[in-house]
Backbone as CSV, one residue per row, in Angstrom:
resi,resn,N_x,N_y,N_z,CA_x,CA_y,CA_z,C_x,C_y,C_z
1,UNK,24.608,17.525,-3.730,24.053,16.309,-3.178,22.525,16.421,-3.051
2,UNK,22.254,17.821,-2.724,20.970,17.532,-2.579,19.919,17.488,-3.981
3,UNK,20.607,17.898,-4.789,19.815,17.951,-6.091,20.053,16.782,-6.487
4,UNK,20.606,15.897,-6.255,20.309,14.354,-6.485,19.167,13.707,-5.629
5,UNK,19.151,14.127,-4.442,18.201,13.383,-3.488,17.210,14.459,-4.010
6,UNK,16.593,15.552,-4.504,15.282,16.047,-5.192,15.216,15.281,-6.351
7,UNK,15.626,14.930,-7.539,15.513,13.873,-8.214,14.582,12.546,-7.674
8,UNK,15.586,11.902,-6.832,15.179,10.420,-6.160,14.159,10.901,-5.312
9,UNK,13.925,11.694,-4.812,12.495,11.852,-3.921,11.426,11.822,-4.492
10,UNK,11.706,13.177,-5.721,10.809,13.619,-5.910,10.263,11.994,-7.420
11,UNK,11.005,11.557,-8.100,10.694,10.399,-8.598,9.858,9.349,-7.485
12,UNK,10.423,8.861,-6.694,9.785,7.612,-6.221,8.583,7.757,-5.206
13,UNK,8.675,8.998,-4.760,7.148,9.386,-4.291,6.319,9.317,-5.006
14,UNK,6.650,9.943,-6.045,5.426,10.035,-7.521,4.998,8.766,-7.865
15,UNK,6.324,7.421,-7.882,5.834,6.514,-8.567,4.883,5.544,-7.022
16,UNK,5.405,6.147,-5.867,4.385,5.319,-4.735,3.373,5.713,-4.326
17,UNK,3.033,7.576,-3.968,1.904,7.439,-3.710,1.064,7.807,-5.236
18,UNK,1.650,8.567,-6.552,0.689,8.567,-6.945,0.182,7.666,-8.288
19,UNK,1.569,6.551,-8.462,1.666,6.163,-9.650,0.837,4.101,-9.122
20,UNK,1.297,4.050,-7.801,0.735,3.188,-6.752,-0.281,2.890,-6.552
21,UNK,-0.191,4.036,-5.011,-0.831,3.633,-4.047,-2.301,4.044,-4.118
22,UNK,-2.541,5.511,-5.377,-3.824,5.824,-5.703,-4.502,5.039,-6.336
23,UNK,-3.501,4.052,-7.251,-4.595,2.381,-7.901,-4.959,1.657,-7.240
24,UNK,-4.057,1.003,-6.268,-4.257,0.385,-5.425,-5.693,0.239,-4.878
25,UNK,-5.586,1.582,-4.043,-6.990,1.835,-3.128,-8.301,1.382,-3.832
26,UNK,-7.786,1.981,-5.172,-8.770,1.957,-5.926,-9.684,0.584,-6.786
27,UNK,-8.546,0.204,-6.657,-8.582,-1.545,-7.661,-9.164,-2.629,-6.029
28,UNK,-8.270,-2.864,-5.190,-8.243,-3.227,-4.315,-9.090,-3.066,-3.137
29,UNK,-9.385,-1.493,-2.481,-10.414,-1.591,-1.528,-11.622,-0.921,-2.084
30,UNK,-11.640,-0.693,-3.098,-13.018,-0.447,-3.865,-13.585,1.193,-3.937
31,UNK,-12.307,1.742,-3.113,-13.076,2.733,-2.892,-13.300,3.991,-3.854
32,UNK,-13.577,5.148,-4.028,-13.852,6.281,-5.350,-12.422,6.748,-5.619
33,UNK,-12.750,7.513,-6.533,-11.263,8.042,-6.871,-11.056,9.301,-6.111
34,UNK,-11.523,10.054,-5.212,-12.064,10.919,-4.457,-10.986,10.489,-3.081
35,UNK,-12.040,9.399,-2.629,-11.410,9.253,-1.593,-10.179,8.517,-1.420
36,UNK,-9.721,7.729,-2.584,-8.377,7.307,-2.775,-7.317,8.750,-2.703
37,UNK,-7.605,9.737,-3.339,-7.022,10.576,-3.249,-7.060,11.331,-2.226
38,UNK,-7.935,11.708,-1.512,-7.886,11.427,-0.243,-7.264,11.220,0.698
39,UNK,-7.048,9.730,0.755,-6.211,8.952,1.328,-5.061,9.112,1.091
40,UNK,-4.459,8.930,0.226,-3.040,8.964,-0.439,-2.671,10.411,-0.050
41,UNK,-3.057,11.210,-0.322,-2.753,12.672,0.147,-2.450,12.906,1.884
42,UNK,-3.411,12.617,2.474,-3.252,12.442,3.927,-2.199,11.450,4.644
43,UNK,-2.328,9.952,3.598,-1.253,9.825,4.361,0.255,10.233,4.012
44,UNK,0.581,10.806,2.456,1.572,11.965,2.154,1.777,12.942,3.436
45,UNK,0.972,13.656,3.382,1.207,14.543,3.975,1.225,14.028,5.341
46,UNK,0.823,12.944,6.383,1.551,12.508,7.486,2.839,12.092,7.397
47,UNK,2.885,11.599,6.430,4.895,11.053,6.372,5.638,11.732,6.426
48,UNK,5.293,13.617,6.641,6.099,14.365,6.766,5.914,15.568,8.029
49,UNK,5.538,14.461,8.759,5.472,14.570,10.502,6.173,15.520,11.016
50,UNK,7.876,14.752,10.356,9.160,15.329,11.191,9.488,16.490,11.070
51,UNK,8.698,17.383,10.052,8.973,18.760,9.320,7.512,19.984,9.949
52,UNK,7.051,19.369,10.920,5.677,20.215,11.752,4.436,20.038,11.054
53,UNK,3.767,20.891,11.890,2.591,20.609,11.649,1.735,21.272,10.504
54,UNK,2.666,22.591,10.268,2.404,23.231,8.871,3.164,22.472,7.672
55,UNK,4.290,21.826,7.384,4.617,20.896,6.680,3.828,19.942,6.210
56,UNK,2.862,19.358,7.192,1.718,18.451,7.367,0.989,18.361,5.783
57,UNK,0.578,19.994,6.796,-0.616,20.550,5.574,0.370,20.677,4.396
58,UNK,1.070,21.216,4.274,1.634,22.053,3.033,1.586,20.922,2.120
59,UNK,2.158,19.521,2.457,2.978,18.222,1.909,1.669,17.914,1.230
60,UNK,0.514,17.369,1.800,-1.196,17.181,1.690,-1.804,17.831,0.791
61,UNK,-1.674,19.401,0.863,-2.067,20.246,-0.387,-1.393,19.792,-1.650
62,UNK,0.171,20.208,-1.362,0.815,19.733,-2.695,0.716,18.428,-3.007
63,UNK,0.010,17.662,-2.519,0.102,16.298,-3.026,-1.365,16.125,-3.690
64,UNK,-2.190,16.588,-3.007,-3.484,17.508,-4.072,-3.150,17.742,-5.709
65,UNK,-2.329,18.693,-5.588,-2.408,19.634,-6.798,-1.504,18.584,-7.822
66,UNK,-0.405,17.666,-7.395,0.460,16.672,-8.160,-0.514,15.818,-8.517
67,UNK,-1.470,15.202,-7.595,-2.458,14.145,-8.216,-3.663,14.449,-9.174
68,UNK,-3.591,16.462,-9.178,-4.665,16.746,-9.819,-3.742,16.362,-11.356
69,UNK,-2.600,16.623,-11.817,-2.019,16.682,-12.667,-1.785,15.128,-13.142
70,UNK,-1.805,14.396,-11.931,-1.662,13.133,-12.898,-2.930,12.801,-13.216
71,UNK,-4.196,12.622,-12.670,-5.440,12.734,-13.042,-5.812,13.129,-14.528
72,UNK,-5.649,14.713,-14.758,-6.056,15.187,-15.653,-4.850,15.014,-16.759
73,UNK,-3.345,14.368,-16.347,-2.573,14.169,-17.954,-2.875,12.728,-18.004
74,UNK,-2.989,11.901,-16.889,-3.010,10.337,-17.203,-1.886,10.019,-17.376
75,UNK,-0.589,10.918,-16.835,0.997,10.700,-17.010,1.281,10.552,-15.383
76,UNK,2.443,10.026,-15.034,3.004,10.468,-13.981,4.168,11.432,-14.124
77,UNK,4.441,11.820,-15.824,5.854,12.749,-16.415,5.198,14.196,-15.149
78,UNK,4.315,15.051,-15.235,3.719,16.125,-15.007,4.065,16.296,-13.252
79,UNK,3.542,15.266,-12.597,3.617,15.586,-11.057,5.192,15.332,-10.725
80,UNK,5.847,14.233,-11.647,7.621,13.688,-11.047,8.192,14.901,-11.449
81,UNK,7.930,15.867,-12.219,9.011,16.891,-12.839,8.493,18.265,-11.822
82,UNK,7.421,18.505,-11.388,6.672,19.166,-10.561,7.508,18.966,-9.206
83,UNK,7.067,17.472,-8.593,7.865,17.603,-7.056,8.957,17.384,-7.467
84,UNK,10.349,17.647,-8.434,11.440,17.576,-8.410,11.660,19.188,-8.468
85,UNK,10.568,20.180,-8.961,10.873,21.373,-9.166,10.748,22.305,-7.757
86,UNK,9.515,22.059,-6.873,9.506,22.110,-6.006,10.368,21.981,-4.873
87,UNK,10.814,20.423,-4.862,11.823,20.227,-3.840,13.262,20.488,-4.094
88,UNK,13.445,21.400,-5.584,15.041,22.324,-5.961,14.783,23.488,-5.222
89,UNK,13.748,23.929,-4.833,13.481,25.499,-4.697,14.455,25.766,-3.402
90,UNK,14.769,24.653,-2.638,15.765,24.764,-1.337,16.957,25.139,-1.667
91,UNK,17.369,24.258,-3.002,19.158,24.484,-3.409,18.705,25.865,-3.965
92,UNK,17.587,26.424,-4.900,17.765,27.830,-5.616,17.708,28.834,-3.719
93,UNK,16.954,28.652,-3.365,17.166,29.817,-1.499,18.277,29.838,-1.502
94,UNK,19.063,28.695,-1.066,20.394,29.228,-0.955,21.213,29.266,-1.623
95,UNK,21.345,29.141,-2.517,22.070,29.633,-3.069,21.759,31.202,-3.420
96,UNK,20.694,31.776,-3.492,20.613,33.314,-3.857,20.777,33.995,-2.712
97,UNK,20.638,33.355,-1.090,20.967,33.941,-0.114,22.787,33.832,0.146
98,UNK,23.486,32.890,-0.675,24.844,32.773,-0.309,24.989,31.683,0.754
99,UNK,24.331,30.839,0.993,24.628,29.749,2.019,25.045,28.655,0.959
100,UNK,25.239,28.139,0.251,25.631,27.088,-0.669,26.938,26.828,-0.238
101,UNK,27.641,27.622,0.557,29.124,26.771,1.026,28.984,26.807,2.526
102,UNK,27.716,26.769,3.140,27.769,26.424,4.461,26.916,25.185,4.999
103,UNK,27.021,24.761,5.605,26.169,23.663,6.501,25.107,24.567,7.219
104,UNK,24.109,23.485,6.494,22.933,24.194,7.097,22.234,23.105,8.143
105,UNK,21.804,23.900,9.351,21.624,23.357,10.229,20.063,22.174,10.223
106,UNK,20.361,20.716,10.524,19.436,20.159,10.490,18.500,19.501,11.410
């Protein structure tokens, strides 16, 4: 199940904040491509509040390094296959630790 919801996450984030919401800013409130990214990154990385305050950052960085990739391919293929690879790395933990037939606590 959850490697379906890394799929759908990791797709429709890509296509909102970076396939979006980084034009947007950009077309719309005029602002650089700098600080659109910027923006979009920060508020990424606030939407993931519920996961602390190092999550914060972590979400913000990686949303950095995904927008550097759509930037420099001019694709959104590069960052959607990226945060889908990323957000598997949970099902590969456990499964190499042996939790894959337990409920993990949420």
């Amino acid at each position: 199940m959850f490697t379906i919801l890394a799929f759908v996450v990791g797709v429709s984030e890509e296509l909102i904040f970076r396939g979006y919401l980084y034009s947007y800013l950009q077309e719309y409130w005029s602002v650089s491509d700098l600080v659109s990214l910027i923006i979009v990154n920060a508020v990424f990385g606030l939407l993931h509040f519920h996961q602390g305050r190092s999550a914060i950052i972590d979400t913000a960085t990686l949303g950095i390094a995904m927008s550097q990739l759509y930037i420099q391919s001019g694709s959104l293929l590069l960052p959607i296959i990226f945060h889908i690879l990323y957000d598997l790395k949970i099902v590969l933990i456990t499964r190499k630790l042996g939790m894959h037939k337990t409920h993990l606590p949420i």
